[in-house]
C-alpha positions in Angstrom: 126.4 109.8 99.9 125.0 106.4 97.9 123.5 105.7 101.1 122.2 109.1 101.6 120.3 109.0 98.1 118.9 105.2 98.9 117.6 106.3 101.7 115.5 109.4 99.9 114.5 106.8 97.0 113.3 105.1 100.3 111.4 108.0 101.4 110.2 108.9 98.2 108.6 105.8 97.1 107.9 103.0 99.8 104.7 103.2 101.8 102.6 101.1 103.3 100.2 99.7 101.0 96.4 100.7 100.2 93.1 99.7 102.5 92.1 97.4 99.3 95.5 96.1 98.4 96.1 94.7 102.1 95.9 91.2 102.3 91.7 90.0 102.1 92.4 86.8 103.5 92.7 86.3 107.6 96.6 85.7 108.7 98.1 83.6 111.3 100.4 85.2 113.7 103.3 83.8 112.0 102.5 85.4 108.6 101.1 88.6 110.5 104.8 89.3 111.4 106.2 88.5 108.1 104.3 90.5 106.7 104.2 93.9 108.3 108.0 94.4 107.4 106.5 95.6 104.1 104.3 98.2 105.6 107.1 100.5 106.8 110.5 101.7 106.1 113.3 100.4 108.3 116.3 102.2 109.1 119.6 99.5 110.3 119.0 97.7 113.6 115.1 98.6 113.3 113.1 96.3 116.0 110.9 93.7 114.4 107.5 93.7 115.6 107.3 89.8 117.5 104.2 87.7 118.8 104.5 88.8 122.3 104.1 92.5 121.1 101.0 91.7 119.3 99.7 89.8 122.4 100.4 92.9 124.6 98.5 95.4 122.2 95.9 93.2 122.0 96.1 93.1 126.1 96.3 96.9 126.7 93.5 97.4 124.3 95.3 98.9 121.8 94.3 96.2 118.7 91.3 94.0 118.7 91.1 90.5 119.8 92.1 88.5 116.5 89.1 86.5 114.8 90.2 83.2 115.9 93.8 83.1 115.7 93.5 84.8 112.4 93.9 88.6 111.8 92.1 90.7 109.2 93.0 93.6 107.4 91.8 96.0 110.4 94.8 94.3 112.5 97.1 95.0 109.9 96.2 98.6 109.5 96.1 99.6 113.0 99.6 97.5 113.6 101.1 99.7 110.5 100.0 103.1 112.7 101.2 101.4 115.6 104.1 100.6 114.8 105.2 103.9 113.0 103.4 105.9 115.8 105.8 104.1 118.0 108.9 105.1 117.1 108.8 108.4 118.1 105.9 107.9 121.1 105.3 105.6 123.9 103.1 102.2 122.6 99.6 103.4 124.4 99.9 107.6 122.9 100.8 105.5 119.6 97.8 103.5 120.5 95.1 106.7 121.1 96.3 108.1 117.9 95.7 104.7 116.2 92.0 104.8 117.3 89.6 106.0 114.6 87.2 109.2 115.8 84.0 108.9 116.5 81.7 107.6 113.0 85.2 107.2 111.5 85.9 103.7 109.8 89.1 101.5 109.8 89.5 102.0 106.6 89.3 105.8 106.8 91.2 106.0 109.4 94.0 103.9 107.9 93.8 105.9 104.3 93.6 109.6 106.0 97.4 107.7 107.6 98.8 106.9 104.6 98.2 110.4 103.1 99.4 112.1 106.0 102.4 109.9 106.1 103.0 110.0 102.4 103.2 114.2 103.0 105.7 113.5 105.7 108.0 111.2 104.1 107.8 113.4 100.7 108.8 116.1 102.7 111.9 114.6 104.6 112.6 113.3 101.3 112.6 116.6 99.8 115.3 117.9 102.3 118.0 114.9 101.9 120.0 116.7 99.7 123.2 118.8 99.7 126.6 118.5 100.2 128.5 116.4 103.0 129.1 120.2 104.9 125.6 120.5 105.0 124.2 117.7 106.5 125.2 118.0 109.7 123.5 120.6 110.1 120.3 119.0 108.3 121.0 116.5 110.7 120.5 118.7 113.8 117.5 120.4 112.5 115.7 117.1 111.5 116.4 116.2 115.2 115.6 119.7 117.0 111.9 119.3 114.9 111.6 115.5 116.3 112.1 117.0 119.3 110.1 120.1 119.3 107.0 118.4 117.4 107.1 115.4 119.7 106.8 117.5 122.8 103.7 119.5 120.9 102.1 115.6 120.4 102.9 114.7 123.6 101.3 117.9 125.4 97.6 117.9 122.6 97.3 114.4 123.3 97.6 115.1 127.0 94.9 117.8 126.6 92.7 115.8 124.6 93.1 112.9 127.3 92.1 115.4 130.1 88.8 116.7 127.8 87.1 112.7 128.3 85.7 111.2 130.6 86.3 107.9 132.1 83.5 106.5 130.0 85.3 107.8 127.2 88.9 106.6 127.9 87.6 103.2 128.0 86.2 102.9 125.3 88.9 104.3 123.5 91.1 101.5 125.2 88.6 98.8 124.9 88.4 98.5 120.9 85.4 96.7 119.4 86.0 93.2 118.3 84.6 92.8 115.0 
């Protein structure tokens, strides 16, 4: 059960930092990876985020083409939705729900994240508690609504997909280099 309760202290208090209070400087890719550990919360035997994923975002068009070899705050936010998105949807509908709307800044973008993350993990957070009977079946039901709410994502992202056009889908996939 200590485990239990560091995990809710987990989900009640760690989240990725603020627009302003990500690093202002440009990173290389070696200090990009070391940092983004800090952005999320892991669970035992979570994968790292490596060079070669980085390189294949910025391939598929999912993150802009760093600055250089350097990488700004606007590769670090959409590499903290990325990798969250990711590990409950494939990379590219983690990637379409990473792009900022229409007249919608990074930094928007990236806040209106953290607040909707901050409800999610509050609320997980909320429900960790109760006896050792009992959390089996929290167990299940935290699982059966992964499951139900990532079949919802999956099918309003599919809809939304089917709404553009192809002038639309590659621009979403073609993000502007800043």
């Amino acid at each position: 059960m200590e485990e239990l309760q560091a995990l809710r202290r987990h989900l009640e208090e760690d989240r990725p930092v603020s627009w302003e209070a990500l690093p202002d400087i440009s990173l290389y890719m070696d200090q990009l990876i070391g940092y983004m550990p800090r952005q999320l919360i892991h669970a035992g035997g979570a994968e790292g985020l490596t060079s070669a994923m980085v390189n294949n975002y910025i391939k598929d068009g999912l993150l802009p083409r760093a600055e250089g070899k350097r990488y700004s705050r606007e590769h670090l936010a959409y590499l903290t939705e990325i990798c969250a998105l990711k590990q409950v949807l494939p990379v590219r509908e983690a990637g379409a729900l990473a792009a900022c709307g229409e007249g919608e800044s990074v930094q928007e973008h990236y806040e209106h994240f953290r607040t909707r993350l901050d409800a999610a993990l509050s609320e997980t957070a909320r429900r960790l508690q109760g006896e050792r009977e009992e959390l089996e079946e929290l167990a299940l039901e935290l699982a059966l609504c992964s499951y139900a709410d990532k079949l919802a994502c999956r099918r309003i992202l599919a809809l939304l997909n089917e709404g553009e056009g192809p002038a639309e889908k590659k621009t979403k996939k073609n993000r502007k280099e800043k």
